[in-house]
C-alpha positions in Angstrom: 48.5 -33.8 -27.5 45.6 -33.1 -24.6 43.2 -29.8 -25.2 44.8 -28.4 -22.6 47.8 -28.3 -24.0 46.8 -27.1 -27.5 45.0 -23.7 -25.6 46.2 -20.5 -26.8 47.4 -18.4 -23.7 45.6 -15.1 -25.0 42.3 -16.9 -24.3 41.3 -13.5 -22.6 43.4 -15.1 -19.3 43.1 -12.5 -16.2 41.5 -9.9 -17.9 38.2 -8.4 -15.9 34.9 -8.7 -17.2 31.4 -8.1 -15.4 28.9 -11.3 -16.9 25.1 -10.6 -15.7 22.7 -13.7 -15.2 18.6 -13.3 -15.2 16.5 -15.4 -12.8 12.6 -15.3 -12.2 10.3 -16.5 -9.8 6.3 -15.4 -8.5 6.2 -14.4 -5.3 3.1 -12.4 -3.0 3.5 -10.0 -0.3 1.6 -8.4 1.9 2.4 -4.4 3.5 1.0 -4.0 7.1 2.9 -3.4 10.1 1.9 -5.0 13.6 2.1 -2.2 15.4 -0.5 -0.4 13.7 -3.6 -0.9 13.2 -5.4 -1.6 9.9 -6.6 1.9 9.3 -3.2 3.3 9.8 -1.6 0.5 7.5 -4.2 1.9 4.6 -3.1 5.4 5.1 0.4 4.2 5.0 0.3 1.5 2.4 -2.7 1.6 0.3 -4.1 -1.4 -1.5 -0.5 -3.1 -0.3 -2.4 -3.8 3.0 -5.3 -5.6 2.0 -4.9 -9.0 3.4 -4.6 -11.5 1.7 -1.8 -9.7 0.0 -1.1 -9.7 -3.7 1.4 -11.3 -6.6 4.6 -10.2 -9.2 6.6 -12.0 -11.4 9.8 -11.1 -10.1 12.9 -10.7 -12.7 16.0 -10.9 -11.0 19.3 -9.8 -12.8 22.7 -10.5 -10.9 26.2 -8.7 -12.0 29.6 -10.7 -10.9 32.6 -9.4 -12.1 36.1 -11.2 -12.2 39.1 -12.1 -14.2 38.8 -14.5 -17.1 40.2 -18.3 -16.4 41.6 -20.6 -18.9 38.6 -21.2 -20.6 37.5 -17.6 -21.2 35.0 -17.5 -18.0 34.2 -15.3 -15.2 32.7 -18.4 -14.0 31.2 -21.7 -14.9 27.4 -20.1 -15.7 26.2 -23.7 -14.8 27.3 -22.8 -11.3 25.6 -19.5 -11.2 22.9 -20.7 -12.3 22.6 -23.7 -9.5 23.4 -20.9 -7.1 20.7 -18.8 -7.4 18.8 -21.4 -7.6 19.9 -22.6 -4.6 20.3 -19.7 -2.4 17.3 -17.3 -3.9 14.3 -18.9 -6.3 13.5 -22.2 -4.5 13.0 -20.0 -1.5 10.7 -17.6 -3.2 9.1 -19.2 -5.7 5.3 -19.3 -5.3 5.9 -18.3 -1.8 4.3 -15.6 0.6 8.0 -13.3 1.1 6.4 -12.4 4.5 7.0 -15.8 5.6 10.1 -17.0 3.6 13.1 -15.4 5.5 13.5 -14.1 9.0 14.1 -10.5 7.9 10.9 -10.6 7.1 9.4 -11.7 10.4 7.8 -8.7 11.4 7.2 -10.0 14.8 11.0 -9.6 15.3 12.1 -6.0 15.8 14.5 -6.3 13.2 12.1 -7.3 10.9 11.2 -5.3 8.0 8.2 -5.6 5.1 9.4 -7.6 1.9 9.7 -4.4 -0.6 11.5 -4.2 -3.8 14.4 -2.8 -2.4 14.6 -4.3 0.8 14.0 -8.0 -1.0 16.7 -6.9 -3.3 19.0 -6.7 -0.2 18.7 -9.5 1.6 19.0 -11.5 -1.8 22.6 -9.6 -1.9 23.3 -11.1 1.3 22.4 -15.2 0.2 24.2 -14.6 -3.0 27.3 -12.8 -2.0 28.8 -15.4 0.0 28.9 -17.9 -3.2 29.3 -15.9 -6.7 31.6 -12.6 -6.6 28.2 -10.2 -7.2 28.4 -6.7 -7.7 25.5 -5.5 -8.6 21.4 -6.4 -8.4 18.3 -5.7 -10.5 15.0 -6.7 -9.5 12.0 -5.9 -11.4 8.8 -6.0 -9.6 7.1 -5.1 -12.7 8.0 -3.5 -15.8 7.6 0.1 -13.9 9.4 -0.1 -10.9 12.8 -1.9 -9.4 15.5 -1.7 -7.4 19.2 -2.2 -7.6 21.7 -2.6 -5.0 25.6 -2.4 -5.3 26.5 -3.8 -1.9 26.3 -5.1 1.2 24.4 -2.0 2.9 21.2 -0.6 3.6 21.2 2.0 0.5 19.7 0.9 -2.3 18.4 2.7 -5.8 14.1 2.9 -6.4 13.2 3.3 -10.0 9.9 4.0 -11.4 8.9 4.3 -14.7 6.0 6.3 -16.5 4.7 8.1 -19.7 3.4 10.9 -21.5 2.8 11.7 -24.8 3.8 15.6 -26.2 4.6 17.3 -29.0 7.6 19.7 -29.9 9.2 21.6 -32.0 13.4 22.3 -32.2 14.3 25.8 -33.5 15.7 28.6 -32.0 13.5 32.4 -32.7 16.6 34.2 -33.2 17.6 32.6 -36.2 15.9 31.6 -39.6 14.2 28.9 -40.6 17.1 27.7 -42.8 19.5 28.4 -39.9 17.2 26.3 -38.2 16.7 23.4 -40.3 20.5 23.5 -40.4 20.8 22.6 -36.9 17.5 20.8 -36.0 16.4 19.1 -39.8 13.0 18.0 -39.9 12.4 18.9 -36.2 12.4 22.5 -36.9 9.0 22.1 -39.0 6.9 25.0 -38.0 4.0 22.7 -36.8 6.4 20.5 -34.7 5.9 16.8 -34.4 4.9 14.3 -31.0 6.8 11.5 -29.4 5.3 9.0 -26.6 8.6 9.7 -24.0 9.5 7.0 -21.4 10.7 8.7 -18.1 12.3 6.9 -15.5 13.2 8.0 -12.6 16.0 6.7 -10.1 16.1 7.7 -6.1 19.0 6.4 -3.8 18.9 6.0 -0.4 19.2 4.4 3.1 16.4 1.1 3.5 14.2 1.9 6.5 14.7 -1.0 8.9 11.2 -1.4 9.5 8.5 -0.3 6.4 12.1 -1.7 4.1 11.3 1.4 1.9 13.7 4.1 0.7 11.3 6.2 0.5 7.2 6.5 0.6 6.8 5.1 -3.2 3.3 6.3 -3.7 4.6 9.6 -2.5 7.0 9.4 -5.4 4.5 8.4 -7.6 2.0 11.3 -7.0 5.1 13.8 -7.0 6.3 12.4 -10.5 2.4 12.5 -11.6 1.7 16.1 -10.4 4.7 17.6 -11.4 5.4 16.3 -14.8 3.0 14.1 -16.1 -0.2 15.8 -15.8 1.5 19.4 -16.6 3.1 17.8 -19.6 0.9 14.9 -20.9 -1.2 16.2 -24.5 0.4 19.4 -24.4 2.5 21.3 -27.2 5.8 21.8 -25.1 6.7 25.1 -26.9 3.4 26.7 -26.0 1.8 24.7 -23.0 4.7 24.4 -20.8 6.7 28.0 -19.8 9.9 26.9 -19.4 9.9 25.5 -23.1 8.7 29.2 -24.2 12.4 30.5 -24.4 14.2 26.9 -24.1 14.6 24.2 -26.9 12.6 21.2 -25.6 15.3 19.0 -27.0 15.3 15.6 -25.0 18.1 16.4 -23.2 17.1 20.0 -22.3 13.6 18.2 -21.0 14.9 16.1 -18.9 17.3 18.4 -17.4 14.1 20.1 -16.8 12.4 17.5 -15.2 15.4 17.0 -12.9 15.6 20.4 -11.4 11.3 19.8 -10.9 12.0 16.8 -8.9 15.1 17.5 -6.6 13.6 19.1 -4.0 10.2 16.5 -3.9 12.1 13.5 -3.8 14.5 14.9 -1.0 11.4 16.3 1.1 10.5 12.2 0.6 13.0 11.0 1.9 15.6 10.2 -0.6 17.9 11.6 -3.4 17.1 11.9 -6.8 19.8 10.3 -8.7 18.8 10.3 -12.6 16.1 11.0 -14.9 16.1 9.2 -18.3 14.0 10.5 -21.0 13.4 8.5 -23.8 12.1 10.4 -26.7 11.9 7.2 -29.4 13.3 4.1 -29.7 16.4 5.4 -31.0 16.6 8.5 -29.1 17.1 8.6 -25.6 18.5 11.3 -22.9 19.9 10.6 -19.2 20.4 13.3 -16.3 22.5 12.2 -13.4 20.7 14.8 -10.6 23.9 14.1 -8.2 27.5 13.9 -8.3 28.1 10.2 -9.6 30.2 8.3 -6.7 32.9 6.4 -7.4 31.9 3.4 -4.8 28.5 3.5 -6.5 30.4 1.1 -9.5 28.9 2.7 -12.4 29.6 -0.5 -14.5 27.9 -2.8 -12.8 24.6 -0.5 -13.0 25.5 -0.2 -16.8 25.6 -3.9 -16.6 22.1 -4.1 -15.0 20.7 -1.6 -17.3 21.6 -3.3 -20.5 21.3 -7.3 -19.4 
């Protein structure tokens, strides 16, 4: 009797599952724009415009979705794996990005700098053809990627940061055993500190020429001045106002932090889409800023979030 024959037909056969597959590669890239000159690519890039550019190591994480076959596979991960290979890392790797692809040429007008999110993209576009992606991750660095769900110029920015705070859960109408009731050890009257991770997401459209979705170091200074700094070392009960008559639970911070950064990252340039606090290792809290939309295939980012 052959293996085939011998295989059980409730091997998972035609039922959908999303598989994620991680790639790396180092790669430089330089920030400066042609048409201006090299004072006006400092006051629009920074350090990203000092020539002779600079490095990452690039994680990439690709999300393809499909039914099972036969064998209980999306796909043959030998094939993925030869097909980003193919299409994505031995292009990259140890290369200048300004010089690897023509979206990049900057001497064509459709050319556009090599960002996070517009390198994310045009990586969508080489792989999409060959494996059945639906979503992207790439990690710069540890503190800022991009994802991309599709074949179009929008594309998510996330940064990450820290600060460290202290806090204390209970509620001054009721006792202290009412309190600890609720709250357990956090309602000590002398509270307790966590080091919180915040991330924040932004969607929106890739410019065709700078490839940003919004000024990042304006995003940066906006996340800095408006929560990190007010925040960072502080007492949240006593330091911070809005904590004077609120809980500062996790969640109820970052819904706070949401509602601080709406109106920023829209005078940016983009949307804010989520803040995620984490308070602990164990503990974490995540505010979606807008309506979720349906097309934006939440699984696939959940895919990408967790790979």
């Amino acid at each position: 009797m052959t293996a085939t024959a011998t295989r059980s037909p409730r091997h998972g056969r035609g039922r959908g599952c999303v598989i994620t597959r991680r790639a790396t590669f180092s790669a430089s890239h330089l920030y400066a724009l042609p048409e201006l000159t090299p004072e006006q690519n400092q006051q629009r890039f920074g350090r990203c415009s000092l020539a002779p550019g600079h490095g990452h190591n690039y994680e990439l994480i690709v999300a393809m979705a499909g039914p099972l076959d036969g064998d209980g596979m999306v796909l043959n991960l030998s094939e993925v794996k030869h097909a980003i290979r193919r299409e994505v890392t031995e292009a990259l790797d140890f290369r200048f990005l300004n010089d690897c692809w023509p979206e990049f040429d900057l001497h064509r007008p459709e050319g556009r700098l090599p960002t996070t999110e517009a390198l994310c993209q045009v990586i969508w576009q080489r792989l999409a053809p060959h494996l059945p992606v639906v979503g992207l991750r790439l990690y710069e660095q540890s503190t800022l990627w991009a994802d991309v769900l599709g074949d179009s110029m929008e594309a998510f920015l996330s940064i990450r940061t820290h600060f460290a705070a202290a806090h204390r859960l209970a509620r001054p109408e009721l006792s202290m055993a009412e309190n600890e009731a609720i709250y357990g050890k956090c309602a000590r009257p002398h509270g307790h500190g966590h080091n919180y991770l915040l991330d924040v997401t932004v969607r929106g459209t890739i410019d065709a020429r700078t490839g940003m979705v919004c000024d990042l170091a304006e995003l940066q200074r906006v996340v800095n001045e408006l929560v990190v700094e007010p925040f960072d070392h502080t007492f949240l009960n006593k330091d911070v106002a809005h904590f004077a008559d609120c809980v500062p639970t996790a969640e109820n911070i970052a819904l706070h932090i949401a509602d601080l950064l709406s109106a920023p990252v829209a005078a940016a340039g983009a949307t804010l889409h989520k803040v995620r606090l984490q308070e602990s290792p164990n503990n974490a809290a995540e505010v979606y800023a807008e309506v979720p939309q349906l097309e934006m295939r939440p699984q696939a980012l959940e895919a990408l979030a967790y790979a």
